[in-house]
BATORLUM-603551 format. One record per residue: chain; x, y, z of N, C-alpha, C in turn. Coordinates in steps of 0.05 Angstrom, whole numbers, padded with zeros to 5 digits. Layout:
N
ATOM   chain     n.c1     n.c2     n.c3    ca.c1    ca.c2    ca.c3     c.c1     c.c2     c.c3
ATOM       A        X        Y        Z        X        Y        Z        X        Y        Z
...
This chain:
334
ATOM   chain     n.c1     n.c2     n.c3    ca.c1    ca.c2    ca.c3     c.c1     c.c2     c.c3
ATOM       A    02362    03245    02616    02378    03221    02611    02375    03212    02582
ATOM       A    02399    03212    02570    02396    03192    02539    02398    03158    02540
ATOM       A    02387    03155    02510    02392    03122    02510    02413    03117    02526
ATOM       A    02430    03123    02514    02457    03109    02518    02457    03109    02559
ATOM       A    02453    03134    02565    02455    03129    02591    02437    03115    02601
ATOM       A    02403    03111    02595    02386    03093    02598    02388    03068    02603
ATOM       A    02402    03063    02572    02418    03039    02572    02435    03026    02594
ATOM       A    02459    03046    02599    02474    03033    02620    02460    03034    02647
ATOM       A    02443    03049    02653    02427    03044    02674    02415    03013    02681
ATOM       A    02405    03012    02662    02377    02985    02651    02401    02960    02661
ATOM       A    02422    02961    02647    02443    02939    02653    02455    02941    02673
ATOM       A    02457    02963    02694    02470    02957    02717    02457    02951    02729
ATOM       A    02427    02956    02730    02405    02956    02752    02393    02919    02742
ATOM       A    02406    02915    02723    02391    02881    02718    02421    02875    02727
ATOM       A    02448    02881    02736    02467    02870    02738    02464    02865    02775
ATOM       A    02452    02895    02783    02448    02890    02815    02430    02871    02828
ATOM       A    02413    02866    02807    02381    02851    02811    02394    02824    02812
ATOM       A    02410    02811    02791    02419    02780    02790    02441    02777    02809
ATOM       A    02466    02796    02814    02474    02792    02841    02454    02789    02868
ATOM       A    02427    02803    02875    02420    02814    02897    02402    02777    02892
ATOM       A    02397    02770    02870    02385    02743    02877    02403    02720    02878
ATOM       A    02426    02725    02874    02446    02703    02875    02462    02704    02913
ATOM       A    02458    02719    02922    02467    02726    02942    02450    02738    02965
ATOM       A    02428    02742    02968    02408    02760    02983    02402    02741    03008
ATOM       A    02408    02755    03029    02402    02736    03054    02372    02717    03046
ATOM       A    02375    02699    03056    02357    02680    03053    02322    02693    03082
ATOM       A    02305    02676    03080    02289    02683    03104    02265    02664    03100
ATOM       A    02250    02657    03109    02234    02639    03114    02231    02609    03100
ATOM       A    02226    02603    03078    02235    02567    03069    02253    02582    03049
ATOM       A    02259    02616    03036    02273    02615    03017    02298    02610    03019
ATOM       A    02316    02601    02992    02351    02594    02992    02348    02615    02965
ATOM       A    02382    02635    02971    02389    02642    02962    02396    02629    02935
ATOM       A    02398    02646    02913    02399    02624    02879    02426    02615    02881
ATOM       A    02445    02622    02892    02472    02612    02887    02474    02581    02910
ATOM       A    02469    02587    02939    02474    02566    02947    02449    02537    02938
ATOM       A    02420    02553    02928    02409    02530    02921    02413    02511    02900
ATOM       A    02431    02529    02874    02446    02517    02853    02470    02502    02866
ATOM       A    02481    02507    02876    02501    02491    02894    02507    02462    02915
ATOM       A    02474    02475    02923    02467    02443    02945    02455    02420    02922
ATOM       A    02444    02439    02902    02432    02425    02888    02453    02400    02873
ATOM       A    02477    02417    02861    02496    02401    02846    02521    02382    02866
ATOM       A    02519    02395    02896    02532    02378    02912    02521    02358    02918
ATOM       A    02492    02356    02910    02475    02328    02927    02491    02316    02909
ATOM       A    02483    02323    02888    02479    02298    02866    02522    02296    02859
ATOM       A    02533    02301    02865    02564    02297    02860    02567    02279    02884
ATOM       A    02555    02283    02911    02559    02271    02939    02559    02243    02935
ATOM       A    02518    02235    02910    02510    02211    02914    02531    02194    02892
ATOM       A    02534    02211    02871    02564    02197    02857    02587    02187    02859
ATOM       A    02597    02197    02880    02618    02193    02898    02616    02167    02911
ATOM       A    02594    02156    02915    02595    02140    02932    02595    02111    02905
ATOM       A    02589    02125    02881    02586    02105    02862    02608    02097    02855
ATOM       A    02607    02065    02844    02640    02056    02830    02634    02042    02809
ATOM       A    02617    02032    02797    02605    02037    02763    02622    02006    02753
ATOM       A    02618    01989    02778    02625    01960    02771    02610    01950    02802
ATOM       A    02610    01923    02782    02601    01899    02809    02613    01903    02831
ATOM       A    02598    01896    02854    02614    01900    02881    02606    01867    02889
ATOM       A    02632    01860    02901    02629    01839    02918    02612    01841    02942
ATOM       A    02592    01815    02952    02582    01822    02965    02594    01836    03006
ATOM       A    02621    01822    03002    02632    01825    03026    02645    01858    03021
ATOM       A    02648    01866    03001    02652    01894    03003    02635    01912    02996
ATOM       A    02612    01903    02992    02596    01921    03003    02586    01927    03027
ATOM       A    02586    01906    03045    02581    01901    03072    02597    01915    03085
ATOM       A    02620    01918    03081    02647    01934    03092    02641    01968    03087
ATOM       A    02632    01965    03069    02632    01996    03054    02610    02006    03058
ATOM       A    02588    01997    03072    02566    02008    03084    02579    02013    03110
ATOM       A    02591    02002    03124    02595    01994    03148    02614    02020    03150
ATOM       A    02620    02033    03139    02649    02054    03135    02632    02078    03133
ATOM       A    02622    02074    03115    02605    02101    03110    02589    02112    03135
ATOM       A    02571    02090    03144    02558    02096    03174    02575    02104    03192
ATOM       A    02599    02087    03205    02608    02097    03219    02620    02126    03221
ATOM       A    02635    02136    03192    02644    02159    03183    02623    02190    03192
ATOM       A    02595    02168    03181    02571    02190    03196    02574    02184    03230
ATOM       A    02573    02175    03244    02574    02182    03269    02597    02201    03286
ATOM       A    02614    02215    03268    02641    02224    03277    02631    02258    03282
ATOM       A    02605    02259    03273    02598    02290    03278    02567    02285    03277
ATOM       A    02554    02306    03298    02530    02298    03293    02508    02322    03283
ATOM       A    02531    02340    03270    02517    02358    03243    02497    02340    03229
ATOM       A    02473    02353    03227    02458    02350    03194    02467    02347    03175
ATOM       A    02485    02359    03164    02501    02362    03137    02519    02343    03128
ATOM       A    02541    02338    03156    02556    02311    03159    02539    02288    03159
ATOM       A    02512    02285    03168    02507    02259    03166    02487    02254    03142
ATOM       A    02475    02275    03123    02476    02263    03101    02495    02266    03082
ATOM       A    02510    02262    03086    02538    02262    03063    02541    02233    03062
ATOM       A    02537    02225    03089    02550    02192    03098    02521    02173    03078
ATOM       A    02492    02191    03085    02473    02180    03064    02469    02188    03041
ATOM       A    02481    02206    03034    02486    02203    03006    02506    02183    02996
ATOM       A    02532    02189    03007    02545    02163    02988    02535    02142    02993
ATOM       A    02526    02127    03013    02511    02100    03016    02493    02096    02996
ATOM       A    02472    02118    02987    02459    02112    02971    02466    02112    02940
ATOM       A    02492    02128    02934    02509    02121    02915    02519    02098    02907
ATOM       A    02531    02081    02929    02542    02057    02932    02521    02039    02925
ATOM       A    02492    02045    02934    02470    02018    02935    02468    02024    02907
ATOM       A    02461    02045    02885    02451    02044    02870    02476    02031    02852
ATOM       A    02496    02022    02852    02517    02014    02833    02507    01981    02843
ATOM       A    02503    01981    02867    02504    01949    02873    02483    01939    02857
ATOM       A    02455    01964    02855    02434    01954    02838    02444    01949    02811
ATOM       A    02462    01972    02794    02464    01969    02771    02482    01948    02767
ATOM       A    02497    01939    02777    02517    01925    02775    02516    01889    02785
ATOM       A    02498    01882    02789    02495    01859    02806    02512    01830    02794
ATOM       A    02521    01818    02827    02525    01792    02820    02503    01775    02825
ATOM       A    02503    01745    02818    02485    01731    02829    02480    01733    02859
ATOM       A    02497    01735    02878    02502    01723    02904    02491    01755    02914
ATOM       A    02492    01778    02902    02483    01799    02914    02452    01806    02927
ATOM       A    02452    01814    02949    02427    01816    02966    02432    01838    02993
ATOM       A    02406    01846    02990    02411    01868    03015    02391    01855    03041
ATOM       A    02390    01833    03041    02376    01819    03061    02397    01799    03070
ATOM       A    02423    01815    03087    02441    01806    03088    02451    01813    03118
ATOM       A    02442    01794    03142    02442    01812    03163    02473    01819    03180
ATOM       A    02490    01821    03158    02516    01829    03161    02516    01865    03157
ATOM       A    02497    01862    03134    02498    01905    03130    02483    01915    03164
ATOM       A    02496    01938    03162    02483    01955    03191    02457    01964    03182
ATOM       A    02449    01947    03196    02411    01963    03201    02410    01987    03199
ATOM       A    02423    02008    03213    02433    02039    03201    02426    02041    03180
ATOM       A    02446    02021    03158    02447    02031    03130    02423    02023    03115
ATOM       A    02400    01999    03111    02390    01991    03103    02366    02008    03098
ATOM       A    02358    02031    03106    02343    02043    03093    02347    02065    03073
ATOM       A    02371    02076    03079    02380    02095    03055    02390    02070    03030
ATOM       A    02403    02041    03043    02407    02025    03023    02384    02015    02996
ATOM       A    02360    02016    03014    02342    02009    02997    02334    02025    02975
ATOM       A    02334    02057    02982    02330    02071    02972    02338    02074    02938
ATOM       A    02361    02078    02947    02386    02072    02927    02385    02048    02902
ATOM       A    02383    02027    02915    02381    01995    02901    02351    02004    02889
ATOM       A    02334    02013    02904    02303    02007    02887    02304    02025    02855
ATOM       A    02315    02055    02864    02323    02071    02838    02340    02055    02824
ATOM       A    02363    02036    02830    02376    02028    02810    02358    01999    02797
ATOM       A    02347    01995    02814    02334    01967    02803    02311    01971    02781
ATOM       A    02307    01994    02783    02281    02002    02763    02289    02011    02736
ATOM       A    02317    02023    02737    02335    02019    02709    02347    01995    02701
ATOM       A    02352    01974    02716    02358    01952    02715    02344    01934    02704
ATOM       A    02308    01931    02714    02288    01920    02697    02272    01936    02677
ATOM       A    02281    01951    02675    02268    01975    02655    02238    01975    02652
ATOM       A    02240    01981    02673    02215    01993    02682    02186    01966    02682
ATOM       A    02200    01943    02681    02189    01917    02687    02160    01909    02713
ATOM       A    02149    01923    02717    02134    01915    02740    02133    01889    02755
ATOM       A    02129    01874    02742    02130    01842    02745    02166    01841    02758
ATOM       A    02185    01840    02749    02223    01844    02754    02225    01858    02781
ATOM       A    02211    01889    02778    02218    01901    02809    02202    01886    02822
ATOM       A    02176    01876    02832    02168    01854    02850    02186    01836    02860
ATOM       A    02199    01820    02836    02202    01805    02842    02229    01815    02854
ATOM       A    02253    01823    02848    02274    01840    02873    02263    01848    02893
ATOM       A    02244    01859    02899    02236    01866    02922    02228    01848    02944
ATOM       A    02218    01819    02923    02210    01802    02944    02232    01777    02956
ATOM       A    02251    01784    02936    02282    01761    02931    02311    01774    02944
ATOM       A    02310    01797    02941    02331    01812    02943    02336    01832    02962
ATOM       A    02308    01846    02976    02304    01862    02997    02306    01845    03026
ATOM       A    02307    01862    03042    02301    01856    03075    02260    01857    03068
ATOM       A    02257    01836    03084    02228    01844    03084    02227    01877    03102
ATOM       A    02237    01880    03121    02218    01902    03132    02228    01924    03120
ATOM       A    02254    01927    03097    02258    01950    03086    02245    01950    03053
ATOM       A    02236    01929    03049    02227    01932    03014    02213    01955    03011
ATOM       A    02195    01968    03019    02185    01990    03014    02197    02003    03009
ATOM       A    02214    02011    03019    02237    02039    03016    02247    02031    02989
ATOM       A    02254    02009    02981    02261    02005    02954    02242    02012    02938
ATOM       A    02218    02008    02942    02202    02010    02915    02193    02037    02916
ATOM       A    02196    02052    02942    02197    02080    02939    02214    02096    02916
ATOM       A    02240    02087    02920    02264    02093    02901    02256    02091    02880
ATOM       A    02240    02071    02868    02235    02071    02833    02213    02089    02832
ATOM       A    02208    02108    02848    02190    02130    02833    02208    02157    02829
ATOM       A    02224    02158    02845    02242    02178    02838    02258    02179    02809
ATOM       A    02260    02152    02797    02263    02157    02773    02246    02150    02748
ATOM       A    02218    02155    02759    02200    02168    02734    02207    02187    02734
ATOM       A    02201    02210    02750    02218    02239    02752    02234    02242    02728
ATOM       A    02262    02228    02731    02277    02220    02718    02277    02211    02682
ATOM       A    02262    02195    02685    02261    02188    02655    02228    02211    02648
ATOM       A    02225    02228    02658    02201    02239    02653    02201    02259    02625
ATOM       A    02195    02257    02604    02202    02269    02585    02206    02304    02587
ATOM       A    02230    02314    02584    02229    02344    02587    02258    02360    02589
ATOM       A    02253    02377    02602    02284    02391    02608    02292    02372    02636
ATOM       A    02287    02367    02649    02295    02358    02668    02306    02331    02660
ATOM       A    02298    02315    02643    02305    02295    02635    02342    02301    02615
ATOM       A    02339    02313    02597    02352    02318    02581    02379    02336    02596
ATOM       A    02371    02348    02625    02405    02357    02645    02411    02328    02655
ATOM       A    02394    02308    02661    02404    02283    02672    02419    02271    02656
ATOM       A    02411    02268    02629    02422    02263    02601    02452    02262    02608
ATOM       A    02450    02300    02604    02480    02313    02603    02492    02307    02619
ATOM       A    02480    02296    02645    02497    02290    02676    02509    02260    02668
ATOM       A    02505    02249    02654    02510    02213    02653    02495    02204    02679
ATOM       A    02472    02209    02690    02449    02208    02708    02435    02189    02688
ATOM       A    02431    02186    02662    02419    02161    02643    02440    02152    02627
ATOM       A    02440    02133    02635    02457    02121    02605    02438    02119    02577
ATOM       A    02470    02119    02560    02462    02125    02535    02440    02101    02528
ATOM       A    02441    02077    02527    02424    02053    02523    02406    02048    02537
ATOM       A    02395    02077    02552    02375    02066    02571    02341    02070    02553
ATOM       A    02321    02055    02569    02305    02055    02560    02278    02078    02558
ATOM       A    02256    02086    02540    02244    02102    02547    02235    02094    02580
ATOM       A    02217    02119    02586    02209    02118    02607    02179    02112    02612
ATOM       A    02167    02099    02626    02134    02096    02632    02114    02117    02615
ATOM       A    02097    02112    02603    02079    02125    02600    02071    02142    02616
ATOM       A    02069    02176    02618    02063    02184    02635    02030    02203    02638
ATOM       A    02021    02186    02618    01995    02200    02615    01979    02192    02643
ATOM       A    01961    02216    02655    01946    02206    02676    01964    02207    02706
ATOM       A    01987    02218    02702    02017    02213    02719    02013    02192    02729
ATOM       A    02026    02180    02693    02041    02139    02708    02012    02119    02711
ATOM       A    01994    02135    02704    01969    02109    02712    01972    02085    02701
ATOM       A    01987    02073    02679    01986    02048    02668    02012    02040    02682
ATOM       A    02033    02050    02696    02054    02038    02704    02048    02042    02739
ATOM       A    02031    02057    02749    02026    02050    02772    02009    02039    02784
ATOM       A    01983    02026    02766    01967    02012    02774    01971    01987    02784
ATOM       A    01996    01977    02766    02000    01952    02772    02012    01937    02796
ATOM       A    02007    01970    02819    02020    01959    02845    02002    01972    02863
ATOM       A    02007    01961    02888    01973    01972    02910    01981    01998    02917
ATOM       A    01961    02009    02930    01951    02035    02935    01977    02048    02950
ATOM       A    01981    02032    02978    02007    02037    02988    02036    02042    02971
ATOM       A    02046    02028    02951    02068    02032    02939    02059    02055    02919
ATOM       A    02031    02054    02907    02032    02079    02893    02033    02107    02904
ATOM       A    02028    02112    02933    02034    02135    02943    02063    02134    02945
ATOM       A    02075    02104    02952    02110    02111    02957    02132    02117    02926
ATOM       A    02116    02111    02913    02124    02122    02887    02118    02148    02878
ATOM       A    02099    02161    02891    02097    02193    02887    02112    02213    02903
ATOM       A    02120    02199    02926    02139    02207    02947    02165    02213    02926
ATOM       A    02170    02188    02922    02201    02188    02909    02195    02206    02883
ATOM       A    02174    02203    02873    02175    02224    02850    02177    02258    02852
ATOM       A    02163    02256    02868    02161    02289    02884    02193    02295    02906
ATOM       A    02204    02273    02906    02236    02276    02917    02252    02286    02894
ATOM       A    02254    02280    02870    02258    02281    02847    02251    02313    02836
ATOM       A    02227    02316    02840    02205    02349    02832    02229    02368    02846
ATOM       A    02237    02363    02872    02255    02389    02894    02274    02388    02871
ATOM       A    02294    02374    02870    02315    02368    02862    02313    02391    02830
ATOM       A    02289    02384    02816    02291    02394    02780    02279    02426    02792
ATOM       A    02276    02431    02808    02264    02469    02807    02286    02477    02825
ATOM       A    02289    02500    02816    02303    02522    02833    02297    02533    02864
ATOM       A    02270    02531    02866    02256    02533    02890    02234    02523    02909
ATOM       A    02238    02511    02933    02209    02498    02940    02185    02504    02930
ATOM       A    02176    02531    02931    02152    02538    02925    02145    02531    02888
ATOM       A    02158    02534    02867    02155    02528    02847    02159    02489    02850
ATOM       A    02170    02479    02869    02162    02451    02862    02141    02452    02874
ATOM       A    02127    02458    02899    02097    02453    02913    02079    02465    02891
ATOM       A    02088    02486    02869    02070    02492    02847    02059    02476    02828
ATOM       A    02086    02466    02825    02083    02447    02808    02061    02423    02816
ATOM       A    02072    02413    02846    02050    02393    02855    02020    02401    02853
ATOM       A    02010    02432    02849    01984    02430    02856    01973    02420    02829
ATOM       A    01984    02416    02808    01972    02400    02787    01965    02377    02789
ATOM       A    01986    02361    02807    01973    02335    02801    01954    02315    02811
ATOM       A    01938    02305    02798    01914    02293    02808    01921    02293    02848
ATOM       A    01887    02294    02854    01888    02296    02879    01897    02277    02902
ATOM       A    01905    02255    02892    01913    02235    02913    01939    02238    02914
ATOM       A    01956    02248    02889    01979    02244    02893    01990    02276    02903
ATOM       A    01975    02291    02908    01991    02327    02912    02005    02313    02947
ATOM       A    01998    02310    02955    01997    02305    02988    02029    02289    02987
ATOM       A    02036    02254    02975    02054    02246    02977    02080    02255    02962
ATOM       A    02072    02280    02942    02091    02288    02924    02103    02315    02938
ATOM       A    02090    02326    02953    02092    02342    02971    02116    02334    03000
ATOM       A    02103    02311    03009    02119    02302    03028    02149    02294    03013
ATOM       A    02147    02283    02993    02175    02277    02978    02194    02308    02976
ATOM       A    02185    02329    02969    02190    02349    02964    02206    02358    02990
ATOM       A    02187    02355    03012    02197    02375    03034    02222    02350    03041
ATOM       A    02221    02332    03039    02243    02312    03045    02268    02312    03034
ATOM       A    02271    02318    03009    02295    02330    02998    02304    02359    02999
ATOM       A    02279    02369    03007    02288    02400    03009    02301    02406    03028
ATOM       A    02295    02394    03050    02313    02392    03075    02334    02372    03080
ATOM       A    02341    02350    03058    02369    02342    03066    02383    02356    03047
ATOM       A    02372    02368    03026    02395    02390    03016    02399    02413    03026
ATOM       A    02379    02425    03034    02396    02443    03050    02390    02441    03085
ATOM       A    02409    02421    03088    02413    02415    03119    02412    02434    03136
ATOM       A    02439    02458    03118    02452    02481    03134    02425    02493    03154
ATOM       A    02410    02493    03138    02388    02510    03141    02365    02496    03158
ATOM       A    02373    02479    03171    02342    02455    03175    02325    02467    03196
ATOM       A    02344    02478    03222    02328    02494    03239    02309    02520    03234
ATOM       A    02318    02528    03213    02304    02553    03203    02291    02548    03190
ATOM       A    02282    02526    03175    02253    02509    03151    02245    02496    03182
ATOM       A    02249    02487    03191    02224    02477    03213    02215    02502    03225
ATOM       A    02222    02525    03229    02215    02548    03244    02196    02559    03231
ATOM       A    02202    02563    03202    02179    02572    03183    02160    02552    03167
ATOM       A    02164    02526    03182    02143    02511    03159    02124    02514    03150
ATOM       A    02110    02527    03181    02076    02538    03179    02067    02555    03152
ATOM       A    02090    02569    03134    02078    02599    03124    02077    02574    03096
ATOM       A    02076    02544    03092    02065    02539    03068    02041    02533    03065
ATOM       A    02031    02550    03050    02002    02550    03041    01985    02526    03037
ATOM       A    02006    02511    03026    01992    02477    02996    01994    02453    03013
ATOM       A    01975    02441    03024    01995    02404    03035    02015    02420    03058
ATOM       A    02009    02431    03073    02029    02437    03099    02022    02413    03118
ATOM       A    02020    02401    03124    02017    02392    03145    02029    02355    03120
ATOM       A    02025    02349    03104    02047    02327    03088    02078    02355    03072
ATOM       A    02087    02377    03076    02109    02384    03077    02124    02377    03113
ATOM       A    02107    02384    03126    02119    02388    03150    02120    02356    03158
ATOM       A    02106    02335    03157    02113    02305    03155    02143    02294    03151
ATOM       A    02144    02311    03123    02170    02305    03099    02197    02311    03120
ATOM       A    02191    02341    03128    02213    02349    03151    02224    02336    03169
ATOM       A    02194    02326    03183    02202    02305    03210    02206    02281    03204
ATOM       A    02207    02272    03174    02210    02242    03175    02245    02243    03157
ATOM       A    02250    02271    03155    02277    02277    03139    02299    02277    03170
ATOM       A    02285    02285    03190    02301    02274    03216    02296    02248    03235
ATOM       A    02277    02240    03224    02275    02208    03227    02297    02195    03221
ATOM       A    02296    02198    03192    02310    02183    03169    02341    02186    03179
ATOM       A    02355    02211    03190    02381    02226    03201    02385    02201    03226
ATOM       A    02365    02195    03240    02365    02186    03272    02368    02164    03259
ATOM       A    02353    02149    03253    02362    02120    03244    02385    02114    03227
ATOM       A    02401    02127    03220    02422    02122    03204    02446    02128    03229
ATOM       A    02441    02158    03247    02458    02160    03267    02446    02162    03288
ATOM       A    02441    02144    03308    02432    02146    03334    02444    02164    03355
ATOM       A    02423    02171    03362    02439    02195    03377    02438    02226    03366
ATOM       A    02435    02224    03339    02434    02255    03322    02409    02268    03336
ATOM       A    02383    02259    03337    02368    02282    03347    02367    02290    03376
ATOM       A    02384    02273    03394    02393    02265    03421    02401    02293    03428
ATOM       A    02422    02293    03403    02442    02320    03400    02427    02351    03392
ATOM       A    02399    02351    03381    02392    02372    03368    02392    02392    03390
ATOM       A    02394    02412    03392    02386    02445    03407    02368    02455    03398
ATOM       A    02331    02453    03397    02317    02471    03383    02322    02504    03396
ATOM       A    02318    02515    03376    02323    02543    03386    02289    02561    03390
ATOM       A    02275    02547    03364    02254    02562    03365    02225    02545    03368
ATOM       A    02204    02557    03374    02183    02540    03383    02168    02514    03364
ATOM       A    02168    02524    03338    02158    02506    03326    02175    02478    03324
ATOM       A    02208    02503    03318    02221    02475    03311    02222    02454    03333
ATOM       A    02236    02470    03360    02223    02446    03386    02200    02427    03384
ATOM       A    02175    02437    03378    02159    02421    03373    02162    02396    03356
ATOM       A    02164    02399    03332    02176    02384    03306    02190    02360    03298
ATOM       A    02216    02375    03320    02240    02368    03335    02229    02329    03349
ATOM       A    02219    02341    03371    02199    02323    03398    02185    02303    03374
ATOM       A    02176    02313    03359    02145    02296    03342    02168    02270    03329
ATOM       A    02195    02280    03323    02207    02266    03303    02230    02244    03322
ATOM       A    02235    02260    03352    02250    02237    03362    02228    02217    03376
ATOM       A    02194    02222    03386    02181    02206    03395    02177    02176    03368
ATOM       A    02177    02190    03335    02181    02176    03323    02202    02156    03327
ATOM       A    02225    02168    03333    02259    02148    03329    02251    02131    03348
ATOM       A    02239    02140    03378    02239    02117    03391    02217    02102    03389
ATOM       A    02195    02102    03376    02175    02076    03364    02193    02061    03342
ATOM       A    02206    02071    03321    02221    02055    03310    02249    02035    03321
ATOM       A    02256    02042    03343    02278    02029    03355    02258    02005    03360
ATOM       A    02235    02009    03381    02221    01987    03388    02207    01966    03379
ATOM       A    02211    01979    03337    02193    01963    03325    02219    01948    03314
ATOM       A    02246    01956    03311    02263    01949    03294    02261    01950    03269
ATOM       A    02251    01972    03255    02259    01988    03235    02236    02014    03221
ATOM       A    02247    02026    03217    02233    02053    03209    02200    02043    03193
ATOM       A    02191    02058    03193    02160    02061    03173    02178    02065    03146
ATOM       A    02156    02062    03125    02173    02067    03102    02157    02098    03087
ATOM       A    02180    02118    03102    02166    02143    03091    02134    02140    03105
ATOM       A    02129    02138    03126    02098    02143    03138    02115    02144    03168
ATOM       A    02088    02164    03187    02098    02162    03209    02082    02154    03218
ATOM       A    02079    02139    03250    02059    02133    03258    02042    02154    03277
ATOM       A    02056    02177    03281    02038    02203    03285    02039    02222    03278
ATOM       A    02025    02229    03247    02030    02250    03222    02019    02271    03237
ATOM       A    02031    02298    03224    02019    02321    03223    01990    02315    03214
ATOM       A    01970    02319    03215    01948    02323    03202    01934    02345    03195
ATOM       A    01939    02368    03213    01921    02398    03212    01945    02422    03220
């Protein structure tokens, strides 16, 4: 064989290699590169969609939660029903950026349904809103939230340290209009965030690594290179950054949810806070649509299991009247 034929070899065989990874049946937590580039850019178009990049009255937002939930109950697919929580949390985060005086999500006109993906949403927008203010998000949290959903809000403002975190990942958000141009730096992140997370208790600083590590799925190509990523960071936080991880990894790729609970076991790092993330990613599904895990078919043993762990959850939260915030009350542990 000559160069030249060498050559065309070398390039068809790197031409079959980037097809065979853009397309290659998927199998245990892996996603093929094409549809994970895809879920990836549909989340984030889904949660925009729901955005309208002006003040919302408070009676139409009430309406427009109320639309979106219901819209989710018309199928009781995985996939259909976070669409309905993505744009909700689109919608909350404009209400954050956008606020009137009279605006509040401690408004017992919104559907309880919505108020936890709502918080979500509002807490990430509220943290661009006070720029990064510690003292400001408190005080929304303590003025402007439902008491039993504020957590979930202040979860949200860790997802965008992520976000403003100096890097490539920062600089595609850039390009996305995901930051505005006048926005401010981001937290110090020496120590990951120690001067911007001290200033809140132990509990919100794990719910801020959650949301940060929700954030980590989202900027890698593949679970395993975000759980890689987590094994760097200091030891208290690998565990909740982990659970954040498996929690977006599985509402983005929904398609797939029975087959990531089937193989959750084969992760090496924090399995037992990935497999948490899972069951509290169908928590999160059940409380927004009652009835969704009512509906599930496990097919295979673990996921059955999983499955059970996450509707015994739905029904302690019916009885408490409203979800844990990101914690279950009977974790995986081992």
């Amino acid at each position: 064989m000559n160069r030249r034929q060498a050559f065309k070899y070398a390039c068809g065989a790197a031409a079959a290699y980037a097809a065979w990874e853009l397309f290659k049946p998927p199998s245990g937590l892996s996603v093929s590169l094409w549809p994970a580039m895809s879920r990836r850019i549909g989340g984030v178009g889904t949660v925009s969609s729901g955005a309208v990049n002006r003040q919302i009255p408070q009676d139409e937002y009430v309406s427009t939660c109320r639309k979106y939930q219901q819209e989710a109950t018309t199928n009781l697919t995985m996939p259909h029903v976070v669409n309905g929580l993505w744009k909700t949390e689109g919608f909350s985060t404009t209400f954050g950026k956008y606020r009137l005086p009279d605006n509040t999500l401690n408004d017992p006109r919104i559907p309880r349904e919505s108020l936890g993906i709502a918080h979500v949403g509002y807490g990430a927008a509220s943290t661009e809103f006070s720029r990064f203010d510690t003292a400001k998000l408190n005080e929304i949290a303590d003025t402007k939230c439902n008491p039993n959903f504020k957590l979930l809000m202040l979860e949200g403002a860790g997802s965008i340290l992520r976000i403003y975190e100096p890097g490539l990942f920062k600089q595609m958000c850039s390009m996305m209009g995901l930051i505005p141009k006048d926005a401010p730096d981001g937290p110090d992140s020496t120590g990951f965030f120690k001067q911007f997370l001290s200033a809140f208790p132990d509990e919100v600083q794990w719910l801020m690594t959650h949301g940060y590590g929700r954030m980590m799925a989202f900027s890698k190509m593949s679970v395993a290179s975000a759980i890689d990523e987590a094994r760097a960071l200091p030891a208290g936080r690998q565990a909740p950054a982990v659970q954040g991880i498996a929690f977006a990894f599985a509402m983005m790729n929904s398609q797939d949810m029975a087959r990531i609970l089937e193989n959750s076991s084969t992760v090496d790092f924090q399995r037992p806070a990935f497999q948490n993330g899972l069951i509290y990613a169908l928590v999160f599904c059940d409380w927004f649509v009652p009835g969704f895990l009512a509906a599930w078919k496990p097919a295979g043993d673990l996921e059955g299991k999983l499955v059970s762990r996450a509707a015994a959850e739905s029904a302690e939260n019916l009885k408490r009247g409203h979800p844990l915030a990101f914690r279950l009350q009977d974790p995986v542990t081992a």
